[in-house]
VEXKEVO-867046 format. One record per residue (C-alpha): residue number from 1; residue in one letter; x, y, z. Coordinates in Angstrom, 2 decimals, padded with zeros to 5 digits, always signed. Example, Ala and Ser with C-alpha at 12.3 -4.5 7.8 and 13.67 -1.06 7.14 Angstrom:
BEGIN
+-----+-----+---------+---------+---------+
:   n : res :      xx :      yy :      zz :
+-----+-----+---------+---------+---------+
:   1 :   A : +012.30 : -004.50 : +007.80 :
:   2 :   S : +013.67 : -001.06 : +007.14 :
+-----+-----+---------+---------+---------+
//
This chain:
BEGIN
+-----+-----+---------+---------+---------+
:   n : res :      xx :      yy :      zz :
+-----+-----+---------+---------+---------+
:   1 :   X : +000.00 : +000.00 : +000.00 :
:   2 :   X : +001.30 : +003.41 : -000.89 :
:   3 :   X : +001.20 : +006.39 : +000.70 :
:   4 :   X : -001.64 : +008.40 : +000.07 :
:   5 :   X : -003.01 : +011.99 : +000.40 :
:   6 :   X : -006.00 : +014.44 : +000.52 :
:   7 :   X : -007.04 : +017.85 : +001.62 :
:   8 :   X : -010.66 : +019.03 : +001.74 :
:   9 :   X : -011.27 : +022.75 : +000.72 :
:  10 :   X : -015.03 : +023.73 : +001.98 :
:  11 :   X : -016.99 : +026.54 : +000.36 :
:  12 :   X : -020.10 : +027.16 : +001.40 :
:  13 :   X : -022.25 : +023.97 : +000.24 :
:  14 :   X : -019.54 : +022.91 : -002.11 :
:  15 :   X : -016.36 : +021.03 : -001.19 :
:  16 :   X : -013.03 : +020.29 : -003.44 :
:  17 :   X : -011.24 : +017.16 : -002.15 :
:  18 :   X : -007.41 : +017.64 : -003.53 :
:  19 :   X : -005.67 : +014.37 : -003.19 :
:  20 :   X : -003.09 : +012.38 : -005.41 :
:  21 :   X : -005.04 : +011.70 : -008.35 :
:  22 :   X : -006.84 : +015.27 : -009.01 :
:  23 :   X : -009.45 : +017.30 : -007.83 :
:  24 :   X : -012.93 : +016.10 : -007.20 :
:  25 :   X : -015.85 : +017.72 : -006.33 :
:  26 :   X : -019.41 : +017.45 : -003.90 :
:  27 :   X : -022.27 : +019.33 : -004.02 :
:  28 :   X : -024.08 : +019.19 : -000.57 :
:  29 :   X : -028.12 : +019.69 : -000.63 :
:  30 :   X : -029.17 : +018.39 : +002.97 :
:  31 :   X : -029.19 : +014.64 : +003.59 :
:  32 :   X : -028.67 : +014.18 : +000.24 :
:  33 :   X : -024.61 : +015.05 : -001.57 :
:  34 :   X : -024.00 : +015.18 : -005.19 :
:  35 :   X : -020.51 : +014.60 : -006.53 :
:  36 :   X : -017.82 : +014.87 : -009.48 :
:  37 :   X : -014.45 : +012.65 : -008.32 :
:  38 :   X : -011.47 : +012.99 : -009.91 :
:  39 :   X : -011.71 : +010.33 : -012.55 :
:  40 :   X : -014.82 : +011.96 : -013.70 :
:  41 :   X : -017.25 : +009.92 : -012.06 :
:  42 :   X : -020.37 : +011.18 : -011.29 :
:  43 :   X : -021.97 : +009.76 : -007.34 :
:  44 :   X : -024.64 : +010.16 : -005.69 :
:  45 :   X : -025.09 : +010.03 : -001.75 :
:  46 :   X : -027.76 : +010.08 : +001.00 :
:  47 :   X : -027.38 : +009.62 : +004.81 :
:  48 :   X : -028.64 : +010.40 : +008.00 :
:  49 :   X : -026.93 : +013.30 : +009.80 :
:  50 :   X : -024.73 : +012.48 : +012.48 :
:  51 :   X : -025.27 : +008.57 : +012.93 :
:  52 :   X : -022.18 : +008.30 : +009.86 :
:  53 :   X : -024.91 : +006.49 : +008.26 :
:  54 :   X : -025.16 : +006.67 : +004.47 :
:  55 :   X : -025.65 : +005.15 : +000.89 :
:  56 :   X : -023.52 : +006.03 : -001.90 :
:  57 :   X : -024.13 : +004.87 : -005.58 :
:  58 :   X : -022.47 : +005.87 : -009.19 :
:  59 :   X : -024.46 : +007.71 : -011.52 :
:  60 :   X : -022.75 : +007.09 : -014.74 :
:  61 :   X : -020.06 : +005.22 : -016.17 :
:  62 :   X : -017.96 : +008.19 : -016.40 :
:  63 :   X : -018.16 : +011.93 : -017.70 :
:  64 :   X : -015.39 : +012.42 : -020.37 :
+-----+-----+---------+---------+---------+
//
């Protein structure tokens, strides 16, 4: 396993997560997040707030 980074950069309701490979970034509505990672993948999340509880799925294949 290699060594691995990331750094979260919040603004306002939107969030960039910096790590090794790129930037990625979440959209968050309430209980439920919308996100872009850094491979272009398009997610979808909803969870309960503060139980750390929550469902993520992939939209799409990939956006290119």
């Amino acid at each position: 396993m290699g060594l691995r980074w990331r750094k979260s950069i919040n603004m306002g309701p939107v969030r960039a997560n910096v790590s090794n490979s790129g930037v990625g970034w979440t959209i968050n509505l309430g209980l439920v997040r919308v996100g872009l990672s850094a491979q272009g993948k398009v997610y979808f999340s909803i969870g309960i707030p503060g139980t750390g509880l929550y469902y993520t799925t992939q939209i799409n294949q990939q956006i290119k």
